[in-house]
C-alpha positions as CSV (number, residue, x, y, z in Angstrom):
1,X,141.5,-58.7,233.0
2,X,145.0,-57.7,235.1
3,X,147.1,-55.2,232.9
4,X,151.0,-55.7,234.1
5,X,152.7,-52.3,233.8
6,X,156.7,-52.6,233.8
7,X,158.6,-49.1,234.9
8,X,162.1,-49.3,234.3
9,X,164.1,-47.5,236.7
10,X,167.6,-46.3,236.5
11,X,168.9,-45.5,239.4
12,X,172.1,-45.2,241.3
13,X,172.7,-44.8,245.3
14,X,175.4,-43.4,246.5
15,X,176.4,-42.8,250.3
16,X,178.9,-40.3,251.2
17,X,180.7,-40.4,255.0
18,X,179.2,-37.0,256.4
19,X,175.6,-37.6,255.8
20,X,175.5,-41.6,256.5
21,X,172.2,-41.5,253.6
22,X,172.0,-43.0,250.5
23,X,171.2,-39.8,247.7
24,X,169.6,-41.3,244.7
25,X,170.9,-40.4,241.0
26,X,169.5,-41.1,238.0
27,X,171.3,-41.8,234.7
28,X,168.8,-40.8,232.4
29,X,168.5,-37.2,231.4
30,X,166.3,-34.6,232.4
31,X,164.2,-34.7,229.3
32,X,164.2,-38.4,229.0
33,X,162.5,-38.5,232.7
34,X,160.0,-36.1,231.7
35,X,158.8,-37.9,228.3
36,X,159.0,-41.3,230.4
37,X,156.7,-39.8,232.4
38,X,154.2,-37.9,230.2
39,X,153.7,-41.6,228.3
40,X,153.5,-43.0,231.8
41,X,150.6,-41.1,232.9
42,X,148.8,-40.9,229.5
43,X,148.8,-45.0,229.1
44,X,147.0,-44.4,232.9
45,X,144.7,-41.9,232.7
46,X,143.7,-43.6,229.1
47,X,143.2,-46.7,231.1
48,X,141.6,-45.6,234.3
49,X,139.0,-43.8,232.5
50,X,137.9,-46.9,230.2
51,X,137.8,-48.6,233.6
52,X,135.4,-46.0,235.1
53,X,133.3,-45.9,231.7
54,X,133.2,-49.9,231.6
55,X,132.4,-49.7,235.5
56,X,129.7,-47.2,235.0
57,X,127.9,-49.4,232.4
58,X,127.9,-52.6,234.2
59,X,126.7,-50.6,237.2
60,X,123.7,-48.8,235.0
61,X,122.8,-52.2,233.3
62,X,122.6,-54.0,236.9
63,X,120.4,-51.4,238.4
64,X,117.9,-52.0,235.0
65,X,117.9,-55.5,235.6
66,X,116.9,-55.0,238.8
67,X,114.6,-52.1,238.7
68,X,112.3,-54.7,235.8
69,X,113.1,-57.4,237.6
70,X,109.3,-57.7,238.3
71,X,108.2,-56.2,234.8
72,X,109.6,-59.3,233.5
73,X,108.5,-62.0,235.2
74,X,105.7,-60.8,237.0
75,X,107.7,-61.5,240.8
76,X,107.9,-58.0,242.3
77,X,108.2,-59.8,245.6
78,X,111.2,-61.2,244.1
79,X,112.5,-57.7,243.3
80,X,112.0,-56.5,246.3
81,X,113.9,-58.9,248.2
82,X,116.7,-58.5,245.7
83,X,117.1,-55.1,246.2
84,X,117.0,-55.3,250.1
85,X,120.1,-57.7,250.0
86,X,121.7,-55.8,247.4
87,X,121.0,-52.9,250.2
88,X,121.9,-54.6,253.2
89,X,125.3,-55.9,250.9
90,X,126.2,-52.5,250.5
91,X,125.8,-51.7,254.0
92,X,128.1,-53.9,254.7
93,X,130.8,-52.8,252.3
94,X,130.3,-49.8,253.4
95,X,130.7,-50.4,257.6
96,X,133.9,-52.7,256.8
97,X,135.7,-49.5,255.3
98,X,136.3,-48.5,258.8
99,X,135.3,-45.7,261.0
100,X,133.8,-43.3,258.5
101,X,132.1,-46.4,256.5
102,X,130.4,-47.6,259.5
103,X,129.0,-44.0,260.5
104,X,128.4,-43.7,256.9
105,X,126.2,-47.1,257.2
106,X,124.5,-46.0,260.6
107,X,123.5,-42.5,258.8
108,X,121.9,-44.2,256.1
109,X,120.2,-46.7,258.5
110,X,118.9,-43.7,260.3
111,X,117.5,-42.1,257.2
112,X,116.0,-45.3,256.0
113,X,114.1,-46.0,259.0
114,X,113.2,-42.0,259.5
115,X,111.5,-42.5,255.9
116,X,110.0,-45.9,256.6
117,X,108.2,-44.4,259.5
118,X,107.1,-41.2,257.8
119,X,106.0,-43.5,254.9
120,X,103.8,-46.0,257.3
121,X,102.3,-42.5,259.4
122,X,101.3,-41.0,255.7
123,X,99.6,-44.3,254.9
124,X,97.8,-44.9,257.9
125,X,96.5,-40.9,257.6
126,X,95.4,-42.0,254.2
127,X,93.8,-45.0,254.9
128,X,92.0,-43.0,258.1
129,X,90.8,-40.5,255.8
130,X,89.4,-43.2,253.1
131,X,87.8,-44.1,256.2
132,X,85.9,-41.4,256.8
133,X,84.8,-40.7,253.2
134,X,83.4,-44.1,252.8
135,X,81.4,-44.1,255.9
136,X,83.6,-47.2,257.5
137,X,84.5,-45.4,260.2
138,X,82.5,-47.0,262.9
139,X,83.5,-50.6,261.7
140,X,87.3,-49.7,262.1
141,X,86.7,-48.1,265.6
142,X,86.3,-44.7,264.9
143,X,84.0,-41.5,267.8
C-alpha cells in the first residue's frame, strides 16, 4: 500500500550580481508556512506510527507461527530448520548493510557459536554424570 504525499512549494529564486547565488523566497506568509508544516508532520507522524504498530503485529504473529510451528503439526524438525534460515536470512540482511552490519553479523556469529559450545560441554558433563549414577561408566570407557 504506497501513500503519495504532494507538497506544494512556493518558491522564488532570485540572483543578485555581488553574490553570483540564487537566495530562495517564498510567497507564502510566515504563519501560512508554519500551519503547512504542523499538518505536514501530524499526517506523518500519524502515519509512521500506524506503520510501526502494523509492522510490529505482523512481526509478533510471524514469530508465533513459527515458535508452534511444531505444536501444530507435530514436525519440530521442521521448525527448527525454519528458524535457522530465517536466522541465517537475517544474517544476511544484516552483513549487506555495510561495515557495521557485517561486524554486527560476525558478533552474533561469535555469540552463537560461544553458546553452542557451552551448550554441547554442559550436555556432555550431564550425560558423564548420568554415567556415573547409573553404573554405565565402564561401558562408555570410564577409570
Amino acid at each position: 500500500m504506497d501513500t503519495e504525499y504532494r507538497i506544494p512549494i512556493n518558491i522564488e529564486l532570485i540572483a543578485t550580481e555581488s553574490k553570483g547565488t540564487p537566495s530562495p523566497t517564498s510567497k507564502a506568509t510566515p504563519a501560512q508556512t508554519q500551519k503547512k508544516l504542523a499538518n505536514e508532520a501530524s499526517n506523518e507522524a500519524s502515519g509512521s506510527v500506524s506503520k510501526v504498530v502494523a509492522i510490529q503485529v505482523g512481526k509478533r504473529a510471524l514469530q508465533y507461527g513459527i515458535q508452534n510451528y511444531g505444536n501444530l503439526t507435530g514436525d519440530y524438525v521442521g521448525q527448527a530448520n525454519i528458524s535457522a534460515g530465517l536466522q541465517v536470512a537475517g544474517l544476511v540482511a544484516m552483513a549487506l548493510q555495510g561495515p557495521v552490519g557485517i561486524a554486527a553479523a560476525a558478533v552474533s556469529l561469535g555469540t552463537q557459536a560461544l553458546s553452542y559450545g557451552i551448550d554441547m560441554n554442559k550436555r556432555n558433563r550431564e550425560a558423564q554424570f548420568l554415567r556415573e549414577r547409573t553404573g554405565m561408566i565402564g561401558i562408555s570407557g570410564g577409570r
